[in-house]
C-alpha positions in Angstrom: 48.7 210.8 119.3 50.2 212.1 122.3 50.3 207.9 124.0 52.9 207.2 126.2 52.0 203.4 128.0 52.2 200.5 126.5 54.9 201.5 123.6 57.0 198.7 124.3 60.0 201.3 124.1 62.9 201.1 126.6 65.9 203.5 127.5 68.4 203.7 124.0 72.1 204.5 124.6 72.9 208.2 125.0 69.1 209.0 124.9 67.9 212.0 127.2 66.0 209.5 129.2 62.8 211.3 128.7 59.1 209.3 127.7 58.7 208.5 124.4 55.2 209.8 122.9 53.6 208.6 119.7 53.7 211.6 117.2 52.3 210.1 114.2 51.1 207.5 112.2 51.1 206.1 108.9 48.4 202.7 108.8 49.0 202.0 104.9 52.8 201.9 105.6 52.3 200.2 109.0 54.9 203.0 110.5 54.3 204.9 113.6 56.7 207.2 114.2 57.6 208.6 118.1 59.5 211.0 119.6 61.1 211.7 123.0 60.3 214.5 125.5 58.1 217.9 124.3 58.9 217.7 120.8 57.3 220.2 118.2 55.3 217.3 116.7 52.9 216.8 119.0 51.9 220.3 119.1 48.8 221.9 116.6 47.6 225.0 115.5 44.7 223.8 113.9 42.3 221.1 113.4 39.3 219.9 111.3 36.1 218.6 112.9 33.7 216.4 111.4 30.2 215.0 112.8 28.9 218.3 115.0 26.7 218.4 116.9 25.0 221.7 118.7 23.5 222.2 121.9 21.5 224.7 120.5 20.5 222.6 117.7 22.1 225.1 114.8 25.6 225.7 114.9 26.5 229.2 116.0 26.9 232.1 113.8 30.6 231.3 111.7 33.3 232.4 111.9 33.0 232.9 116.0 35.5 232.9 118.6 35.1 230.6 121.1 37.3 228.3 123.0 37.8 224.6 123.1 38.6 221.5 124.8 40.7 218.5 123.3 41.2 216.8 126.7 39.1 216.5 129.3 40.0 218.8 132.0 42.0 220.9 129.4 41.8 224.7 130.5 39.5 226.4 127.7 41.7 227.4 124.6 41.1 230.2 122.7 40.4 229.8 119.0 38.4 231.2 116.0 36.1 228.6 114.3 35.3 228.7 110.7 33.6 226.4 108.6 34.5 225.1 105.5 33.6 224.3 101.7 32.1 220.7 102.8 30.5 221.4 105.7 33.3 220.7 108.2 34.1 223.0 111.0 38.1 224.1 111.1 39.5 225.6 114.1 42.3 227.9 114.8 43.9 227.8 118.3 45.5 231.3 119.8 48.1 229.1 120.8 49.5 225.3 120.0 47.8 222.4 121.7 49.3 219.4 122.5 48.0 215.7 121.9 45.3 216.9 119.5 43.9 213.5 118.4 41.9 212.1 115.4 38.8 209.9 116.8 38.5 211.9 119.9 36.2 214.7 120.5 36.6 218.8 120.8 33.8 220.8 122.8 33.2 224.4 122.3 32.5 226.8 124.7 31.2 230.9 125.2 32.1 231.7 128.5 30.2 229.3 130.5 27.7 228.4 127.6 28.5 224.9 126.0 27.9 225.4 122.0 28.5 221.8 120.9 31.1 220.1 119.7 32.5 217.1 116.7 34.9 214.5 116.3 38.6 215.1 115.2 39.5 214.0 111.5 42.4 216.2 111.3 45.5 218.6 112.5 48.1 220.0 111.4 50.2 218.6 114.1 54.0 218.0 111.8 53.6 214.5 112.9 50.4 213.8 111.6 52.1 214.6 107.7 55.4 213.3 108.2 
């Protein structure tokens, strides 16, 4: 989510001219669906995090704030992370975060202290339930 090279999409007539960005996908149907400029659906609230591991070997005391990367070189974003029924962290950003990405990794920080981090399965990104 959030790719921009190698879409294979050119300029349409009376478009704003803007890059295109993949928003979503749906594998079963074979349907990717992208949209052009800052659109809403590439932005996230939330997410769900699967495969954890902790620096300190346990995970922190839950619910915590924190903050979190998606990207690397992302500024730290604030959030509140929880855990839930099945054992999967769930994170709640203070603000919505663009490109969040199932496959790729989110790291969690207290101030300078790196807690751990997992591997995205989920957001709630529009795009991601189209």
């Amino acid at each position: 989510l959030g790719q921009r090279q190698g879409l294979g999409i050119g300029g349409r007539k009376n478009s704003s001219g803007e890059p295109w960005f993949v928003a979503g996908k749906d594998m079963e149907k074979r349907i990717l669906y992208v949209v052009q400029g800052e659109h809403e659906w590439l932005y996230s609230t939330k997410l769900t995090a699967e495969q954890l591991s902790w620096v300190a070997d346990e995970a922190p005391k839950l619910p915590c704030r924190a903050s979190a990367k998606t990207r690397y070189r992302q500024p730290d974003q604030s959030c509140l992370i929880t855990q839930d029924q099945q054992g999967n962290i769930q994170v709640e950003f203070d603000e919505p975060q663009r490109a969040v990405t199932p496959g790729q990794s989110v790291v969690f920080y207290q101030d300078d202290v790196c807690l751990g981090g997992g591997i995205i399965v989920d957001t709630n990104a529009p795009g991601m339930h189209p």
